[in-house]
VOPAGU-2260 file (C-alpha; in pm, 1 decimal, decimal comma):
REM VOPAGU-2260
SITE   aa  ch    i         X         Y         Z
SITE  UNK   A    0    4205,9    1929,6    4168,5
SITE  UNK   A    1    4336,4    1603,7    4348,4
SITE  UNK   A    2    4236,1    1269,4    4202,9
SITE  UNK   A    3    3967,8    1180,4    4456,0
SITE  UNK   A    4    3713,9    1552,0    4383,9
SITE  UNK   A    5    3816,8    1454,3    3997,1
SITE  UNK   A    6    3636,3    1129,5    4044,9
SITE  UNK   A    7    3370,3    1269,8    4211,4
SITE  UNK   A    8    3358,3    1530,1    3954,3
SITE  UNK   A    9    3270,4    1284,4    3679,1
SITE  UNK   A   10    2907,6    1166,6    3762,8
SITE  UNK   A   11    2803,9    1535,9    3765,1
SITE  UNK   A   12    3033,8    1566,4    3410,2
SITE  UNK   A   13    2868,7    1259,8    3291,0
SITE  UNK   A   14    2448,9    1369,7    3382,9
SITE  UNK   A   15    2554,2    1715,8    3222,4
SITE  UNK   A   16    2676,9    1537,9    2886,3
SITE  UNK   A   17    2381,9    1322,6    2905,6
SITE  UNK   A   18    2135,1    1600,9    2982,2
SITE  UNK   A   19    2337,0    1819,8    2701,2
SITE  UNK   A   20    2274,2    1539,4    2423,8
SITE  UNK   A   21    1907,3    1526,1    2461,9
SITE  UNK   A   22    1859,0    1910,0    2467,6
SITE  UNK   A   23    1708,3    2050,7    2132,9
SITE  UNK   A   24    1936,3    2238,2    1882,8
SITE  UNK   A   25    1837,4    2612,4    1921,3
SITE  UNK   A   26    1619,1    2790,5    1683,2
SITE  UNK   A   27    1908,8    2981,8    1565,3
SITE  UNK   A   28    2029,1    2712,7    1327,4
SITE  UNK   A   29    1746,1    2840,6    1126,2
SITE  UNK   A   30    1792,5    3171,7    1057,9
SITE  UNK   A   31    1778,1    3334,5     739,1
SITE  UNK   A   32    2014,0    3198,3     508,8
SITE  UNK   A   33    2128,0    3402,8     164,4
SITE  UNK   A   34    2032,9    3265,1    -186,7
SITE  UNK   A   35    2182,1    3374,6    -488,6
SITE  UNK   A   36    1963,2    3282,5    -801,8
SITE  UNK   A   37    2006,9    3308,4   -1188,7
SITE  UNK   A   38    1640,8    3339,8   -1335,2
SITE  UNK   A   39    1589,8    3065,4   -1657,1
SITE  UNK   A   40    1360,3    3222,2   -1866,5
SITE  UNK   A   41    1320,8    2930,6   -2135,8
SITE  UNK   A   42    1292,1    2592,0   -2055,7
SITE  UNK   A   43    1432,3    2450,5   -2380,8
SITE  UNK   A   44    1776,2    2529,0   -2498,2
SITE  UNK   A   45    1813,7    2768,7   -2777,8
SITE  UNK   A   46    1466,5    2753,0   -2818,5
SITE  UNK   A   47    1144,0    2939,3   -2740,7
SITE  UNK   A   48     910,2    2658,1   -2712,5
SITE  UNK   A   49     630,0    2693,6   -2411,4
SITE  UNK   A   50     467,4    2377,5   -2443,6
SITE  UNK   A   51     617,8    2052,5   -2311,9
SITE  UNK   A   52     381,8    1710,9   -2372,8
SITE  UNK   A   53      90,7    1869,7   -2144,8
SITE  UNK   A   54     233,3    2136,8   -1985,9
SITE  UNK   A   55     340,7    2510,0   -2013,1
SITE  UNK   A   56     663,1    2621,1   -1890,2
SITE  UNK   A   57     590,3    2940,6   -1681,0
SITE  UNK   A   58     945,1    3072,6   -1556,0
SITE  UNK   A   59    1211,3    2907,9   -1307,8
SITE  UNK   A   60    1577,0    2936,2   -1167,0
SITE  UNK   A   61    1952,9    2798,2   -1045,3
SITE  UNK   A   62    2017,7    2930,0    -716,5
SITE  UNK   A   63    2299,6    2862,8    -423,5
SITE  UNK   A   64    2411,2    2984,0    -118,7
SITE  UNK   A   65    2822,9    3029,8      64,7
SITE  UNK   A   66    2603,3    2787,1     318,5
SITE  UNK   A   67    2705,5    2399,6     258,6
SITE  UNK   A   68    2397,5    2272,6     405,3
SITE  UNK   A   69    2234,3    2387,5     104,0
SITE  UNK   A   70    2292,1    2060,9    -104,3
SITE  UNK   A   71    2088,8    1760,9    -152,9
SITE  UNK   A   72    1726,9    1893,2    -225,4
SITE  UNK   A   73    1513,0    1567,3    -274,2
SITE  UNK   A   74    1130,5    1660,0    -213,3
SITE  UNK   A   75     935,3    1994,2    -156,0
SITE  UNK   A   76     586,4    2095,2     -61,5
SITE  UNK   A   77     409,1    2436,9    -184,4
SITE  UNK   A   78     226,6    2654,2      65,6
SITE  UNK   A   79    -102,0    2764,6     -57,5
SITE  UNK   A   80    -128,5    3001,8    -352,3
SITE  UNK   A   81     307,9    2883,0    -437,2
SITE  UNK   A   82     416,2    3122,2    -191,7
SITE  UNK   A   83     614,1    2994,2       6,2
SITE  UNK   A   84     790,6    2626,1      63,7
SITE  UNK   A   85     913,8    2359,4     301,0
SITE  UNK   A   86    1228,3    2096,4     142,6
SITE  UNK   A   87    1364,0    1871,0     249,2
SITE  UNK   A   88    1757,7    1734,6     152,9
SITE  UNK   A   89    1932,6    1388,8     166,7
SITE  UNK   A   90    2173,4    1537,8     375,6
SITE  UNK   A   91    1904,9    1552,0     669,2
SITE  UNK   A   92    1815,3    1932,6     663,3
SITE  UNK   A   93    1521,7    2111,8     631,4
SITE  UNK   A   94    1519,1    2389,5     358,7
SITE  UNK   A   95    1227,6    2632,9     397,0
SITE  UNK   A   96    1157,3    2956,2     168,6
SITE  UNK   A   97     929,4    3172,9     -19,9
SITE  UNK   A   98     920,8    3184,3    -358,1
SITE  UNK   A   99    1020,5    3583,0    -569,1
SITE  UNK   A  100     841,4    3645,9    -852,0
SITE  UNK   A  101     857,4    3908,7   -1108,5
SITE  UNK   A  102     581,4    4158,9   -1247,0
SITE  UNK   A  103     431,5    3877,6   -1447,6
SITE  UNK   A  104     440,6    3637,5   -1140,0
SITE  UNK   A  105     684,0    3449,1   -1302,4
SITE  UNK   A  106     960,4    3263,2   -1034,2
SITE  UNK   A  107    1311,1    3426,1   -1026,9
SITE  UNK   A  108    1452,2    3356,5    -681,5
SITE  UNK   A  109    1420,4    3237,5    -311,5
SITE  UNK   A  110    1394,7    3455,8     -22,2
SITE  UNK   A  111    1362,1    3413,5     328,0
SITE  UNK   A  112    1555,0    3082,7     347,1
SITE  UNK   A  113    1585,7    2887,6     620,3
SITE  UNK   A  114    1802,6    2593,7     658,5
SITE  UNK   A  115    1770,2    2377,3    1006,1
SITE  UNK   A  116    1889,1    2057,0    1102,8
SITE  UNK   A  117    1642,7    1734,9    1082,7
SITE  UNK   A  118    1623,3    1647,1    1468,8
SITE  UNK   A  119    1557,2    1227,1    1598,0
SITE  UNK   A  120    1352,8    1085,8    1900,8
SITE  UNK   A  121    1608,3    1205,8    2073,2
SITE  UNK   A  122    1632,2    1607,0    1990,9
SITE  UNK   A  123    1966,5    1574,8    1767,1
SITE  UNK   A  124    2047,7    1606,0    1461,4
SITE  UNK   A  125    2133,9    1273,5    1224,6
SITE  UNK   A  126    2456,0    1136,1    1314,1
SITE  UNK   A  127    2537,5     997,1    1002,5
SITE  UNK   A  128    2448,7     930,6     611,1
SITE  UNK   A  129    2263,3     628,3     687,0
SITE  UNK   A  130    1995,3     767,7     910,1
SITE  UNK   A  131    1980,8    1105,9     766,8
SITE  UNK   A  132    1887,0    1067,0     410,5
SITE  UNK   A  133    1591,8    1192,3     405,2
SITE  UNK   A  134    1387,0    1110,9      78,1
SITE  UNK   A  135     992,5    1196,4      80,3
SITE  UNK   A  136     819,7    1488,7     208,8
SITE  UNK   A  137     426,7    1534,2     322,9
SITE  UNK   A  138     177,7    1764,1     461,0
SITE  UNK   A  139    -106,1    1595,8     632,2
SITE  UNK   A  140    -295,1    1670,8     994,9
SITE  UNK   A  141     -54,2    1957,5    1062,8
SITE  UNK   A  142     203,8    1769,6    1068,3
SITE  UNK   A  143     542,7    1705,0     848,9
SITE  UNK   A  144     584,1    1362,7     702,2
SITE  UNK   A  145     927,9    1219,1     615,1
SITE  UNK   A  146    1058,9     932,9     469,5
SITE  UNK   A  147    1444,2     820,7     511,7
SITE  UNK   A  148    1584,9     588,8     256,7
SITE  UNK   A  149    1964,5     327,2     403,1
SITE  UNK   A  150    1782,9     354,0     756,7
SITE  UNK   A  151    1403,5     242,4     602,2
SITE  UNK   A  152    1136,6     470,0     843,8
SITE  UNK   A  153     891,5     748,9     840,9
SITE  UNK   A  154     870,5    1011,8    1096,5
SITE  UNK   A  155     656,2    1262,7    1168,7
SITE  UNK   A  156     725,0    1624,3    1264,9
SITE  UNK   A  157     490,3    1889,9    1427,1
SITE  UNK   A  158     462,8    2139,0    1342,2
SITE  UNK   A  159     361,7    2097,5     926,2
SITE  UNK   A  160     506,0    2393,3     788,5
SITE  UNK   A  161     793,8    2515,5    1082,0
SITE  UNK   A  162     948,2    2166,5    1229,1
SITE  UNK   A  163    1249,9    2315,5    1281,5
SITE  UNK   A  164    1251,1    2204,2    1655,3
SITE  UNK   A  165    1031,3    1939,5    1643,0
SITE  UNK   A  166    1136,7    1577,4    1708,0
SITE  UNK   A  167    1035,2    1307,7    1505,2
SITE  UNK   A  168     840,3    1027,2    1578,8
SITE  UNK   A  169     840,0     720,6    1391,1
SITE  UNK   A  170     556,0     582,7    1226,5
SITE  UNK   A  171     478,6     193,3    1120,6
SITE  UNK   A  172     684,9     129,9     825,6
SITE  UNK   A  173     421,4      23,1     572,9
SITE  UNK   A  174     660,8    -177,8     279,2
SITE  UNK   A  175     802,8    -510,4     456,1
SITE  UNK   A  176    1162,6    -358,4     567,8
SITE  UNK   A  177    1319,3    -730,3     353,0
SITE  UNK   A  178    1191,5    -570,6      43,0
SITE  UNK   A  179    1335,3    -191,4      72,5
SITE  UNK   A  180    1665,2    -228,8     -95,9
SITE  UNK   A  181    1978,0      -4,8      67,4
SITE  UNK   A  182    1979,3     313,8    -161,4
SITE  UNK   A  183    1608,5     238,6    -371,2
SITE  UNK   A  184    1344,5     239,1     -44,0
SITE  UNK   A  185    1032,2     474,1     -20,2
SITE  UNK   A  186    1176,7     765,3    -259,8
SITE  UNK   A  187     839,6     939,0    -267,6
SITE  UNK   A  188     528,1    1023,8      27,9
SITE  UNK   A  189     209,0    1199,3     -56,0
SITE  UNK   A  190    -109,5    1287,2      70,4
SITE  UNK   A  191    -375,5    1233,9    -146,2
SITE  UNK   A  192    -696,3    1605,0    -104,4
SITE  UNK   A  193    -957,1    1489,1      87,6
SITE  UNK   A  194   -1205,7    1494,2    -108,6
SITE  UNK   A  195   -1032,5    1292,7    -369,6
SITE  UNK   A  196   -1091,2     877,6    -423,2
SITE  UNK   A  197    -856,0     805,4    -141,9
SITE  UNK   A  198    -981,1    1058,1      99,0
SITE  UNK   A  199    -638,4    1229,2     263,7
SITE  UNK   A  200    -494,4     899,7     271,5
SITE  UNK   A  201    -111,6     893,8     221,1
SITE  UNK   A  202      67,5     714,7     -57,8
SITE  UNK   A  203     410,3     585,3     -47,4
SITE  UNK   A  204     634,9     468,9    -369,4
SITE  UNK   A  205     954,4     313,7    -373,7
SITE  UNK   A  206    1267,0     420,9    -560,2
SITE  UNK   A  207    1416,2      82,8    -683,2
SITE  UNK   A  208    1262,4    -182,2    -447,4
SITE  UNK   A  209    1071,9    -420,1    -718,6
SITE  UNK   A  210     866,4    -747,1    -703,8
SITE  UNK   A  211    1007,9   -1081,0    -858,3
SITE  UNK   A  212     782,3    -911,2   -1147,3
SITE  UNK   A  213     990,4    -639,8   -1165,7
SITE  UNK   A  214     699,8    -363,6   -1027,9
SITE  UNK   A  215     780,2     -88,0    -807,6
SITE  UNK   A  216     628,6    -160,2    -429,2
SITE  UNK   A  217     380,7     109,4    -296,7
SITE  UNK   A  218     153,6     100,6      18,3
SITE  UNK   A  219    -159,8     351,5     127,8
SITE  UNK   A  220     -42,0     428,9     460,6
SITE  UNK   A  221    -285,9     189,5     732,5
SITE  UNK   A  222    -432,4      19,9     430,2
SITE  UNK   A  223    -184,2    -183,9     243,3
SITE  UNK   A  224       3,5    -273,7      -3,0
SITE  UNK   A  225     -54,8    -205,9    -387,0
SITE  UNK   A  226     301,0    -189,5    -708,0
SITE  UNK   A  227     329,3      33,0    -940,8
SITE  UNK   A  228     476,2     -86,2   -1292,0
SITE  UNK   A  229     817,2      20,3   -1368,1
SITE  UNK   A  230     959,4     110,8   -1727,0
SITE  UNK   A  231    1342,0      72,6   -1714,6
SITE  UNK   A  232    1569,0     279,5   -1705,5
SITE  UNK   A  233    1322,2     504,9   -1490,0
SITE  UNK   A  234    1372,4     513,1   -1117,4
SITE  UNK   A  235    1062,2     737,6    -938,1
SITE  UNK   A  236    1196,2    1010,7    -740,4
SITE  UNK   A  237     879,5    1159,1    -606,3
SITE  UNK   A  238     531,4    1193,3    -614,0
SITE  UNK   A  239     228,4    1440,1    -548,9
SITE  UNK   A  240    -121,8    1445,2    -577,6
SITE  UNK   A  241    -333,5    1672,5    -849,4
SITE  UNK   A  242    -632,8    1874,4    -697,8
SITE  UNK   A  243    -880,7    1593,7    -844,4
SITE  UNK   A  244    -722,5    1302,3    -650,8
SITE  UNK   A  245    -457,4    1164,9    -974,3
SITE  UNK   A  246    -118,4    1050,8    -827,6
SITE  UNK   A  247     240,2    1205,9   -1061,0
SITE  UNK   A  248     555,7    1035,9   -1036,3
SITE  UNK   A  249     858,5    1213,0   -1110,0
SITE  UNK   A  250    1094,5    1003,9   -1267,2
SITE  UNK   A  251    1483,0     987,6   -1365,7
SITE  UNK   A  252    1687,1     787,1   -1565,8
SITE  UNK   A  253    2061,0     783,3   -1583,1
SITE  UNK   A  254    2243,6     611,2   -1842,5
SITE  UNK   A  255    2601,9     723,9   -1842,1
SITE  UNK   A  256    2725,3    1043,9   -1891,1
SITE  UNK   A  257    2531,0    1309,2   -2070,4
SITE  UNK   A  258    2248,4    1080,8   -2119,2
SITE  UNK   A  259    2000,4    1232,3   -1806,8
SITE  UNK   A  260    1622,1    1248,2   -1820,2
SITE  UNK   A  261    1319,7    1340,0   -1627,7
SITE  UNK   A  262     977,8    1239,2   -1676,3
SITE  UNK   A  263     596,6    1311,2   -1516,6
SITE  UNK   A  264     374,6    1028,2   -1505,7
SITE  UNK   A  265     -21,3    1045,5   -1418,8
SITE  UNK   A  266    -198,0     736,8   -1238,9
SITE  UNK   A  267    -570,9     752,8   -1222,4
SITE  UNK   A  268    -650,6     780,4    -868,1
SITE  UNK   A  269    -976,3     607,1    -882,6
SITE  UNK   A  270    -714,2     256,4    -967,2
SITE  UNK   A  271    -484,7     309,2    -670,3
SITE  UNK   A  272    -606,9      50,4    -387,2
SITE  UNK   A  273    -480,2    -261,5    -213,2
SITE  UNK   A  274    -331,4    -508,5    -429,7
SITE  UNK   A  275    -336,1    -296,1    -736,5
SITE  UNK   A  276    -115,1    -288,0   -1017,3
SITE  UNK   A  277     -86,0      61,7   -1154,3
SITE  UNK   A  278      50,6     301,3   -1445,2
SITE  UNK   A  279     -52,9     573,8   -1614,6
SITE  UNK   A  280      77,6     805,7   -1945,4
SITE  UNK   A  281     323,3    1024,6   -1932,9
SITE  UNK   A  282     308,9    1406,8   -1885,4
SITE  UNK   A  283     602,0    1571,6   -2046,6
SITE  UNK   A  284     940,2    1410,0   -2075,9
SITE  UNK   A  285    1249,1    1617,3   -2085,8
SITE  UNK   A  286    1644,1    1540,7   -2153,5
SITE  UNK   A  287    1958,1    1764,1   -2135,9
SITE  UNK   A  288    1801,3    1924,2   -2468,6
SITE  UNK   A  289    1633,7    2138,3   -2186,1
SITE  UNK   A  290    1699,1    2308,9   -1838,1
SITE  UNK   A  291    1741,1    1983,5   -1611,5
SITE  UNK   A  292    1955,8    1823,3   -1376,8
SITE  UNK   A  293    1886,8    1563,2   -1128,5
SITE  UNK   A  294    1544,6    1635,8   -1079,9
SITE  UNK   A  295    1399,2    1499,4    -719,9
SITE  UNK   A  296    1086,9    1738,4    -618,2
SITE  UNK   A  297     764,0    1779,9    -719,2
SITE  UNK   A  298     473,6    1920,6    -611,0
SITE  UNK   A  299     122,7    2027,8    -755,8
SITE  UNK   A  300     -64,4    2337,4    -613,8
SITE  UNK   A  301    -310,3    2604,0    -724,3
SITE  UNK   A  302    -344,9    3010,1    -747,8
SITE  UNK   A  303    -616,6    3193,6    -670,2
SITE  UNK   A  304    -805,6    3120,6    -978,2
SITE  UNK   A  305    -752,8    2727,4    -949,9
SITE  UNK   A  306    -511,3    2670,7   -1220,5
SITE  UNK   A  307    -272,9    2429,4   -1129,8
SITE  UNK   A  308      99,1    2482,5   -1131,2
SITE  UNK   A  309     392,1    2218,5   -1062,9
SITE  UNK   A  310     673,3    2295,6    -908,8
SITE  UNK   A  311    1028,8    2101,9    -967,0
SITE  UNK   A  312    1348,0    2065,0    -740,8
SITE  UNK   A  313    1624,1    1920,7    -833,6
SITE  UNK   A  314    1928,2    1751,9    -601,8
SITE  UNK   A  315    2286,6    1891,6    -723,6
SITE  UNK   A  316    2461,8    1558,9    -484,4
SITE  UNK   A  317    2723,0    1913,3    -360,3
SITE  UNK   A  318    2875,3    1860,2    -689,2
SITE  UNK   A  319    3012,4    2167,8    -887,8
SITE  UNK   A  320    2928,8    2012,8   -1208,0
SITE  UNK   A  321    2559,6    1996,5   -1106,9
SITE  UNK   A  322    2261,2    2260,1    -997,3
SITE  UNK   A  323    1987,3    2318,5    -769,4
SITE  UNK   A  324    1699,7    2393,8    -996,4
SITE  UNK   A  325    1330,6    2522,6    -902,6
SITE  UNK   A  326    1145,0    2486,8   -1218,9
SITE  UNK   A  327     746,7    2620,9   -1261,8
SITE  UNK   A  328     502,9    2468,1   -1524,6
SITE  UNK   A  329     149,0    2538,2   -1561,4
SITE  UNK   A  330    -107,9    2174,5   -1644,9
SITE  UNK   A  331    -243,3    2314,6   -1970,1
SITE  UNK   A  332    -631,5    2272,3   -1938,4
SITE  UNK   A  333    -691,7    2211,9   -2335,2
SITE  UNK   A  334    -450,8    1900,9   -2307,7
SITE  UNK   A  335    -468,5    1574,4   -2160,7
SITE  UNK   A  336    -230,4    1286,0   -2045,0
SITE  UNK   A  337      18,4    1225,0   -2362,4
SITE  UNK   A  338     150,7     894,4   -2450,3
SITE  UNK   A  339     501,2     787,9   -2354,8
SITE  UNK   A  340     570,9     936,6   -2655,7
SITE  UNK   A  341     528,2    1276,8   -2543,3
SITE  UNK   A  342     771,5    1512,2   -2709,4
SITE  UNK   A  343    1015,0    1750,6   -2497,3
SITE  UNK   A  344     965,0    2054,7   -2640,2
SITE  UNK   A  345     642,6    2006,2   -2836,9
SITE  UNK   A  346     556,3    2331,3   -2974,5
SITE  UNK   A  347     257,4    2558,0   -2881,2
């Protein structure tokens, strides 16, 4: 080809590149993806214990896949009944499953994974770290709701439960961008049950991003602002709503090697509103005394006799020396919100 048809040649090129970029990524970057899983049948180490502060330890595994994408698990959201399950990963994936269980109903694996890039405005997938670090995870309205930490946003995906072409579109950002700090912005995004105190509305939390008084920022999505008090060394990781309308934080705290620890906190929902200050006693708390890792996910759902089950996730960063976890407890009915002093591993 001469010089002149190659330069004529390169406004076609150029429109095809163009029109190439903005095309969505096919469905086939979600097909089933293999999951090996080792079931963890106690909870505590070397020890038989069921009952943690006020909850029951019902059954729960490691699990990992030849596929690289599966790394970075930071929120999850329970279908109805704990069937099945739509992740997300600070790696900008979606992770979508359903949850084996054993004769006793008891969780022991994943199966029919899915792993699927998280698409922009545009139809692509995240470019970089920065804008694909994807924290938070709701269901409200039919509709995926996901919060990015570095690049501070929410967008919205539709459909809820298979967004796997969908592309997002941005929502207000309800915490004052100045106050979300680089790697500590809105960690956690829930939707509260409709017919709870706050009505469906959605709840954000930050990770890290504090007040000169040292309190967590928070905001009900289209209502405003409210904190939530912070107890160092505990960063919140995420956040879900119980049936009756109370808000639990899942929180970590990292203080050097070997000293790791996850804890559940309860905040009345009837106390969450603008300009608030809230807290709330702690669940269960849990060190490397028991079955944990960097724990990032929670959620809250029900079976069909309306017992309520939490289900944990943890993020392994793609290290070797760390796990993806799914852990199952059941909210023990005869037992209400412990102190912060609530044992790991408090007998039955």
């Amino acid at each position: 080809m001469g010089l002149l048809a190659r330069r004529a040649g390169r406004p076609a090129l150029a429109a095809a590149l163009f029109l190439a970029a903005l095309a969505p990524v096919p469905q086939a970057l979600a097909d089933e993806t293999p999951i090996r899983a080792q079931p963890i049948a106690r909870f505590a180490i070397g020890r038989d214990t069921v009952r943690f502060g006020a909850l029951d330890y019902r059954g729960g595994f490691s699990y990992a896949s030849s596929d690289r994408r599966l790394q970075g698990v930071s929120s999850i959201r329970m279908k109805p009944l704990g069937a099945g399950f739509l992740a997300v990963t600070d790696t900008g994936f979606w992770f979508a499953g359903t949850i084996r269980r054993d004769a006793q109903g008891r969780p022991v694996g994943i199966a029919e994974a899915r792993i699927a890039p998280i698409l922009n405005p545009a139809g692509r997938p995240m470019p970089n770290k920065g804008q694909a670090d994807a924290e938070g995870l709701a269901i409200r309205d039919g509709e995926a709701l996901v919060s990015f930490e570095r690049d501070h946003r929410i967008e919205a995906f539709r459909p809820a439960w298979t967004p796997f072409e969908a592309k997002g579109r941005r929502l207000p950002l309800p915490i004052p961008r100045r106050e979300l700090r680089g790697n500590g912005g809105i960690e956690t995004i829930a939707a509260a049950p409709q017919d709870s105190p706050l009505r469906g509305a959605v709840v954000v939390v930050a990770e890290q991003s504090v007040d000169g008084d040292g309190n967590l920022f928070a905001a009900i999505l289209g209502r405003g602002l409210f904190k939530v008090r912070r107890a160092l060394p505990w960063a919140v990781t995420d956040g879900t709503f119980l049936p009756g309308g109370d808000l639990l934080l899942l929180e970590r705290r990292y203080e050097g090697f070997g000293r790791v620890g996850m804890r559940i906190r309860r905040i009345d929902g009837e106390t969450i509103r603008p300009g608030a200050l809230v807290d709330g006693p702690v669940l269960m708390e849990a060190d490397l005394g028991e079955e944990i890792d960097n724990m990032e996910g929670i959620d809250a759902w029900q079976d069909a006799d309306g017992q309520t089950y939490l289900s944990l996730v943890s993020d392994d960063n793609g290290s070797i020396f760390q796990r993806n976890l799914y852990l199952e407890f059941r909210l023990a009915e005869d037992r209400q919100a412990a102190g912060p002093q609530a044992a790991a591993g408090a007998s039955r």
